[in-house]
VOGU-3710 file (C-alpha; in Angstrom, 3 decimals, decimal comma):
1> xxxxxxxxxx> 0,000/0,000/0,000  1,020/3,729/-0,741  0,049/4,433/2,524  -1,959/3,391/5,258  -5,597/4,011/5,560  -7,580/5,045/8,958  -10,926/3,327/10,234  -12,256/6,147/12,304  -15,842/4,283/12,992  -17,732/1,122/12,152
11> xxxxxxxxxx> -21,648/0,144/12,582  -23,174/-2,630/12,049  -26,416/-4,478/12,912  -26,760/-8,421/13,174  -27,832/-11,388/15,181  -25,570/-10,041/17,347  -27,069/-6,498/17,940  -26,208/-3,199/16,584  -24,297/-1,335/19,797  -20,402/-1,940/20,284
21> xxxxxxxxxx> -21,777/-2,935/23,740  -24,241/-5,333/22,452  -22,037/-6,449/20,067  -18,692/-7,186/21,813  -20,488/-8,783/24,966  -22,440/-11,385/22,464  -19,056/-12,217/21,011  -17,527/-12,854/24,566  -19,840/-15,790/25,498  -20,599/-19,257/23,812
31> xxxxxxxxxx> -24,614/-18,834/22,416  -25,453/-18,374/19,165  -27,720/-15,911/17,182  -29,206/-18,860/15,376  -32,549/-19,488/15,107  -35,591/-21,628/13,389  -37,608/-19,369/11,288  -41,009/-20,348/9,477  -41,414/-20,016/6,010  -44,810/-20,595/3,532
41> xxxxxxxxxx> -43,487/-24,188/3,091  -40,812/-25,225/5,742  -38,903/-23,731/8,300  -35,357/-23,312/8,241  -32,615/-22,133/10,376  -31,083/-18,512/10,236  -29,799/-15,705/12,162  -32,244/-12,806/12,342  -31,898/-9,436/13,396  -33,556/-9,293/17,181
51> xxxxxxxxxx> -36,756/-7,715/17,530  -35,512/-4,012/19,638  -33,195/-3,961/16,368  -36,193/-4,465/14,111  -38,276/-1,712/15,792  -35,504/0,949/14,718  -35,536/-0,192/11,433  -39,592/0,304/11,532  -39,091/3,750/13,119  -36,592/4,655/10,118
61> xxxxxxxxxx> -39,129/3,863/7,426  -41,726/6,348/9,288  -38,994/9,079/9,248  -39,872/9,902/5,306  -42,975/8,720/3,514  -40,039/7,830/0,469  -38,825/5,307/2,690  -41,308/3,109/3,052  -41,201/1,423/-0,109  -37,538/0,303/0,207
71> xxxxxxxxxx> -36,057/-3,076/0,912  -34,297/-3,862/4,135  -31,110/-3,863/2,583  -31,601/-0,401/1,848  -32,613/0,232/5,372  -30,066/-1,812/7,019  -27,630/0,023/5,100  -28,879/3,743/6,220  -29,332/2,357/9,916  -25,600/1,822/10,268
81> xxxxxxxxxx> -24,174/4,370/7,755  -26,448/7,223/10,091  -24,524/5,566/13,400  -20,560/5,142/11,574  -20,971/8,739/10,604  -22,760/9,752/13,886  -19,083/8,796/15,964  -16,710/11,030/12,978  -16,973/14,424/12,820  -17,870/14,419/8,997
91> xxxxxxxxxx> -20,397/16,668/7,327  -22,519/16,439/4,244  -20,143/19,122/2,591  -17,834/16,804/2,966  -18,825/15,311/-0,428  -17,621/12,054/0,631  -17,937/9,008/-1,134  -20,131/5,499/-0,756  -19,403/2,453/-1,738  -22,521/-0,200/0,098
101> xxxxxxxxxx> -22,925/-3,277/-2,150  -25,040/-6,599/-1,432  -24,927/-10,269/-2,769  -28,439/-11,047/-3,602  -29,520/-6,993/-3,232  -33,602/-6,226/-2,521  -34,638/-9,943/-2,137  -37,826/-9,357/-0,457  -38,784/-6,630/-3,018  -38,089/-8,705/-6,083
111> xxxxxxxxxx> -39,958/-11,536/-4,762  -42,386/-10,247/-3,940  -43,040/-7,979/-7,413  -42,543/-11,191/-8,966  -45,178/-13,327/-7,090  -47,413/-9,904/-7,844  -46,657/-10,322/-12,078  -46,467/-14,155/-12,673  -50,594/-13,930/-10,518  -51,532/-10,421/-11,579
121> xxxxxxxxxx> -49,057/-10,174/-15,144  -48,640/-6,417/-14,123  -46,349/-5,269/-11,586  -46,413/-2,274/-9,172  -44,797/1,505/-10,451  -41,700/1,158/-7,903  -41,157/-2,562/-8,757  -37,791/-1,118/-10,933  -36,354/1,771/-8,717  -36,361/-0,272/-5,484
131> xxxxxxxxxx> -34,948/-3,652/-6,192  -32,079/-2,059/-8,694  -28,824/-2,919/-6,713  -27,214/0,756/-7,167  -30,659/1,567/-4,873  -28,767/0,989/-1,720  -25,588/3,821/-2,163  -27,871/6,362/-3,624  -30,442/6,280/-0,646  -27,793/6,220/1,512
141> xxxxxxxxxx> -26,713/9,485/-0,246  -30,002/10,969/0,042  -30,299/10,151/3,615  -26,752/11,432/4,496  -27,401/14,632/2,194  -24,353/14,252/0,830  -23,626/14,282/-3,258  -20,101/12,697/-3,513  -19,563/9,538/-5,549  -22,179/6,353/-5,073
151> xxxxxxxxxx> -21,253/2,851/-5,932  -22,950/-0,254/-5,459  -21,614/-3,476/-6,610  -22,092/-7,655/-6,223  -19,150/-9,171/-5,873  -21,086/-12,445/-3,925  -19,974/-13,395/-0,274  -16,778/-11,072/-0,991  -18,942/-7,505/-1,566  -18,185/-5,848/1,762
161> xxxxxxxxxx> -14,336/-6,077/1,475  -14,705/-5,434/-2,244  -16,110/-1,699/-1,397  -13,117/-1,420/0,908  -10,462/-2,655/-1,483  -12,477/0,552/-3,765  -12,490/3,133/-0,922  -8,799/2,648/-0,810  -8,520/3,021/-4,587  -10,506/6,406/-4,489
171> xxxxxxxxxx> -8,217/7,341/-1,608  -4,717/6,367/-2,620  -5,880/8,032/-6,326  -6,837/11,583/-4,540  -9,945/11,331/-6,316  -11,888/11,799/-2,303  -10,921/12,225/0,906  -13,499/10,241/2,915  -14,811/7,252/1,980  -18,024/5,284/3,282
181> xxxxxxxxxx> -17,933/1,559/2,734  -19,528/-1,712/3,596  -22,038/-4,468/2,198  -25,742/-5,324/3,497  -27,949/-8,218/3,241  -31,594/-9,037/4,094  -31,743/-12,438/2,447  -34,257/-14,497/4,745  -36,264/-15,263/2,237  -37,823/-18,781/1,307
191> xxxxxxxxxx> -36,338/-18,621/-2,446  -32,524/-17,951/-1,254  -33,094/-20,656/1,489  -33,763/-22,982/-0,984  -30,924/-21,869/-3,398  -28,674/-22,836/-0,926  -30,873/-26,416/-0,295  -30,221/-27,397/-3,771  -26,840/-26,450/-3,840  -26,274/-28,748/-0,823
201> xxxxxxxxxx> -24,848/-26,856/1,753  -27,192/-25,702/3,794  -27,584/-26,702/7,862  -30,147/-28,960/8,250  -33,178/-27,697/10,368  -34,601/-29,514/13,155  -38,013/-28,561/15,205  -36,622/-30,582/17,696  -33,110/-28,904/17,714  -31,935/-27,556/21,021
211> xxxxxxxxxx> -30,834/-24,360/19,929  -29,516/-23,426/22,711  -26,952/-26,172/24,284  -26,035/-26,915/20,074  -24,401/-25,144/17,260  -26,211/-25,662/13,990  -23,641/-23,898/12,068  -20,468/-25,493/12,904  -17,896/-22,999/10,692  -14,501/-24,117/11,673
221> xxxxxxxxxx> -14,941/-27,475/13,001  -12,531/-29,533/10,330  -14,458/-33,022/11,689  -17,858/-32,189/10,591  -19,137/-34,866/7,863  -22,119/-32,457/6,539  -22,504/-29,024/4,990  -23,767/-26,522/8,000  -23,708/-23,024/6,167  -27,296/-21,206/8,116
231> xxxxxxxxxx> -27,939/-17,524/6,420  -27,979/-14,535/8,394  -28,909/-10,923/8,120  -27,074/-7,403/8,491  -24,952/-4,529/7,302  -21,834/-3,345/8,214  -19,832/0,081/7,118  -16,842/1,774/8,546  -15,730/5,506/7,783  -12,165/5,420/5,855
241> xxxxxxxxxx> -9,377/8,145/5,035  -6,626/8,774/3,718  -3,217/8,416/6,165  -2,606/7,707/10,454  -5,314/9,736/12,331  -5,050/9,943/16,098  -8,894/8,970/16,396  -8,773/5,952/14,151  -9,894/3,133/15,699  -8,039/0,697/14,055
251> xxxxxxxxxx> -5,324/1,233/10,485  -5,457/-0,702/7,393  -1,750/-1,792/6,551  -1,995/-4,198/3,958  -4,360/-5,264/1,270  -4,563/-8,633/-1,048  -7,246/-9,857/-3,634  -7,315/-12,589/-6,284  -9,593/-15,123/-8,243  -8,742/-18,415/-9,364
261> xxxxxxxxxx> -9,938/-20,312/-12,080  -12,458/-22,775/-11,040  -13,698/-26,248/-12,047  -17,219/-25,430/-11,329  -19,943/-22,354/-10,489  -19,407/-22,888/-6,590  -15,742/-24,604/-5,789  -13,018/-23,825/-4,614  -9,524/-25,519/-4,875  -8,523/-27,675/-2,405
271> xxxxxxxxxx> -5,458/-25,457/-1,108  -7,679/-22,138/-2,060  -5,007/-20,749/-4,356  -7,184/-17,473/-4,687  -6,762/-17,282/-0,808  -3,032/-17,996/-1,177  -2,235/-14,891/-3,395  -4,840/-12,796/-1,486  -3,205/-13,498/1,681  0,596/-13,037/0,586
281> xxxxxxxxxx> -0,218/-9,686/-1,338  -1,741/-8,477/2,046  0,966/-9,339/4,217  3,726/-7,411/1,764  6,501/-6,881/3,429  5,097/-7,885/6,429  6,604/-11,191/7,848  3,422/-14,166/8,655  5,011/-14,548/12,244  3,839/-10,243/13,124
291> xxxxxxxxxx> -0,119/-11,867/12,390  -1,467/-13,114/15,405  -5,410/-13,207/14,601  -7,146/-14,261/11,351  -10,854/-13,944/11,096  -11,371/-16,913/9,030  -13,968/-16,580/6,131  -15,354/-20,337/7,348  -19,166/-20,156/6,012  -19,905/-23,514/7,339
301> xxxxxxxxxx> -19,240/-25,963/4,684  -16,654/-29,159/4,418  -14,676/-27,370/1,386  -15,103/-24,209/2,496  -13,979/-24,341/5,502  -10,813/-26,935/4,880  -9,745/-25,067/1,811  -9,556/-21,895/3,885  -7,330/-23,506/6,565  -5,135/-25,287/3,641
311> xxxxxxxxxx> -4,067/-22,444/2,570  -3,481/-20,356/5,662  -0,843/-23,691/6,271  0,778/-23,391/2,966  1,245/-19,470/3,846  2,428/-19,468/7,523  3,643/-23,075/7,809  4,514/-24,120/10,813  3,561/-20,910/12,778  -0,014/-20,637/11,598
321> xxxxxxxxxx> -1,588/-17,652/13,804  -4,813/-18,013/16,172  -7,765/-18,947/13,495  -11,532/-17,787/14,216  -14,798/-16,565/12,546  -17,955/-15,494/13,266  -20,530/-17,233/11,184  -21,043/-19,763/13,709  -23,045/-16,770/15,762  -24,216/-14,495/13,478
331> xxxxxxxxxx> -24,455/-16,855/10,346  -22,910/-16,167/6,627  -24,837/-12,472/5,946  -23,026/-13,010/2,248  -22,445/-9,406/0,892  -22,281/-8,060/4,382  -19,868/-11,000/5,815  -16,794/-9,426/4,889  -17,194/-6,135/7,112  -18,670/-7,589/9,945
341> xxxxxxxxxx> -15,112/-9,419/10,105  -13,531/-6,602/9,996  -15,327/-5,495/12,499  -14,725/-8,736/14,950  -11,453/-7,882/14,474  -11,359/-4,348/15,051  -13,646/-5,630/19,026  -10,771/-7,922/19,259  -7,777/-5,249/18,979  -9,264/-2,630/20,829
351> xxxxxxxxxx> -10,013/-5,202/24,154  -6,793/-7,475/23,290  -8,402/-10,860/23,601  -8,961/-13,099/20,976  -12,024/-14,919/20,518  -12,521/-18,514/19,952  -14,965/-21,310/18,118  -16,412/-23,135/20,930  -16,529/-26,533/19,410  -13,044/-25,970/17,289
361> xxxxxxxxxx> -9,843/-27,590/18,515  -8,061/-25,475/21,199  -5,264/-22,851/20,423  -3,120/-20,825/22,443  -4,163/-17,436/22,254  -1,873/-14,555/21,625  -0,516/-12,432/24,298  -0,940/-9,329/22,209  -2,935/-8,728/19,537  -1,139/-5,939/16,909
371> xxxxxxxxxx> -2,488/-7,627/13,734  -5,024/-9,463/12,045  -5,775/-11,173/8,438  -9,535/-11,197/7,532  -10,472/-13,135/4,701  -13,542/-12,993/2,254  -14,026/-14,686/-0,718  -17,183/-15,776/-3,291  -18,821/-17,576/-6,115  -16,584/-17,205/-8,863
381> xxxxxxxxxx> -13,323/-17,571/-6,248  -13,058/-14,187/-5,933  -10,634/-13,692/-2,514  -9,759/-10,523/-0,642  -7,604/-10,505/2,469  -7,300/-7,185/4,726  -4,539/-6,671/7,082  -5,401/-4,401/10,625  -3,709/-3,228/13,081  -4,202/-0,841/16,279
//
């Protein structure tokens, strides 16, 4: 990197809550946000925003009669994006840019206009405006009153760090001074749950399931013999510029991406080359023995998950840092996954102590924590690795 980049705030809103408070003290114990959710057909396991969080996104809709008609995606997105700029002392003058993409985008929305055409063969006025992905940045815009750049992108499960790796770009070019960035996802819905059915990956639900005392998603345990990926829902954004401010609450020192060529729509390879090269370019000059976290992408599944840790091996060898993730908790929130890692590992830098998978084979944890990797990466192999420190 030319230089490094500040993190002066970061939002988000999940299974896990949407205060630092909230957030950090879900993270220190062992529960899960997981839960068994009833659709038309079946019910299936995911990891829902909490009710209290649900009632602020109902309040924002009644702020302006506009805002009714949007997706949660949209709304997730403007919830946290109000609160990251809310602890900065930017202004709308400020022209700052936004980068907020999603995965699947205004799921509800679409479905729901398309359930209205294939039984009516019309479709409401706003069925266009609010389910077009570049919808999420521009009301974001409008809601922050501000008129810099707006960019909205799908990049899969590897969105969030995507509009981080373009933040930087804007940055590091001079083209802006400020840059808003993060991914959201509202993707509960019965279609996407099924997607992931037929693509065989998804954690099995179970009425009789003790939610509590079991972990349905089991990202990170390297002995599990099924697929155990469960969906979640959220948004995450942090506030970036250029350069070492005094109030940041974290600095980005290194960045990596990559894609690999794959042998089919959803694999990986078995050593995750893509992560390989992602990794390495973040780590530059930096040697793997400074990195004592990495916030493992881990969504959950056999290949996922092993591929991941195959090629964290083949990059530190023998001194492989202390390996976690969060989708255990707060499920894979696809487009959004990526920030609410960086996040995690922002929580675990500023309070020094690393958190662990329950169910995953022990590690020592580090004494300090200076650095950590976060990984990301998608459909179509597309990797990006992000390197913190304090």
């Amino acid at each position: 990197m030319k230089q490094p980049i500040s993190i002066l705030s970061i939002a988000s809103i999940s299974a896990l809550g949407n205060s630092q408070e909230e957030i950090w003290s879900n993270y220190l114990n062992d529960q899960h946000g997981i839960t068994e959710k009833k659709f038309e057909h079946f019910s299936a396991l995911v990891a829902q925003i909490s009710k209290e969080n649900s009632q602020e996104i109902t309040a924002l809709k009644k702020l302006d009669s506009k805002y009714k008609n949007l997706d949660n995606s949209v709304l997730y997105a403007m919830l946290v994006a109000r609160k990251a700029i809310k602890k900065t002392a930017w202004e709308p003058k400020d022209n700052f840019g936004i980068n907020i993409g999603s995965s699947r985008g205004a799921t509800t929305l679409f479905e729901k206009y398309h359930r209205e055409f294939l039984s009516e063969n019309k479709t409401s006025t706003l069925s266009s405006p609010t389910t077009t992905l570049g919808n999420i940045s521009s009301w974001v815009a409008h809601d922050l009153q501000t008129s810099g750049p707006e960019i909205s992108h799908s990049i899969t499960c590897s969105t969030a760090l995507h509009s981080l790796l373009n933040g930087i770009a804007w940055l590091q070019a001079g083209m802006s001074d400020k840059f808003l960035v993060g991914g959201s996802e509202a993707a509960l819905t019965d279609f996407t749950i099924a997607q992931m059915q037929a693509l065989k990956i998804y954690a099995k639900g179970n009425a009789q399931l003790d939610l509590a005392s079991q972990y349905p998603c089991r990202a990170f345990d390297l002995e599990k013999k099924e697929n155990t990926m469960v969906i979640g829902e959220g948004a995450a954004v942090i506030c970036l510029e250029r350069g070492v401010h005094k109030n940041a609450i974290a600095q980005i020192i290194g960045i990596g991406y990559a894609t690999e060529i794959l042998a089919h729509n959803i694999s990986i390879s078995a050593e995750a080359n893509c992560f390989q090269k992602s990794m390495n370019m973040a780590l530059g000059e930096y040697s793997p023995d400074e990195i004592d976290v990495i916030v493992m992408h881990a969504p959950g599944t056999i290949k996922g998950d092993s591929s991941e840790v195959n090629a964290i091996k083949k990059v530190f060898c023998n001194n492989v840092p202390f390996l976690t993730t969060n989708k255990w908790k707060l499920g894979h929130t696809f487009g959004a996954s990526g920030m609410l890692s960086v996040e995690f590992a922002v929580l675990m830098l500023q309070y020094q102590q690393a958190i662990e998978v329950p169910f995953a084979e022990k590690q020592q944890h580090p004494k300090k924590i200076k650095k950590v990797l976060i990984n990301a990466v998608g459909f179509g192999g597309n990797a990006v690795s992000i390197l913190l420190t304090k």
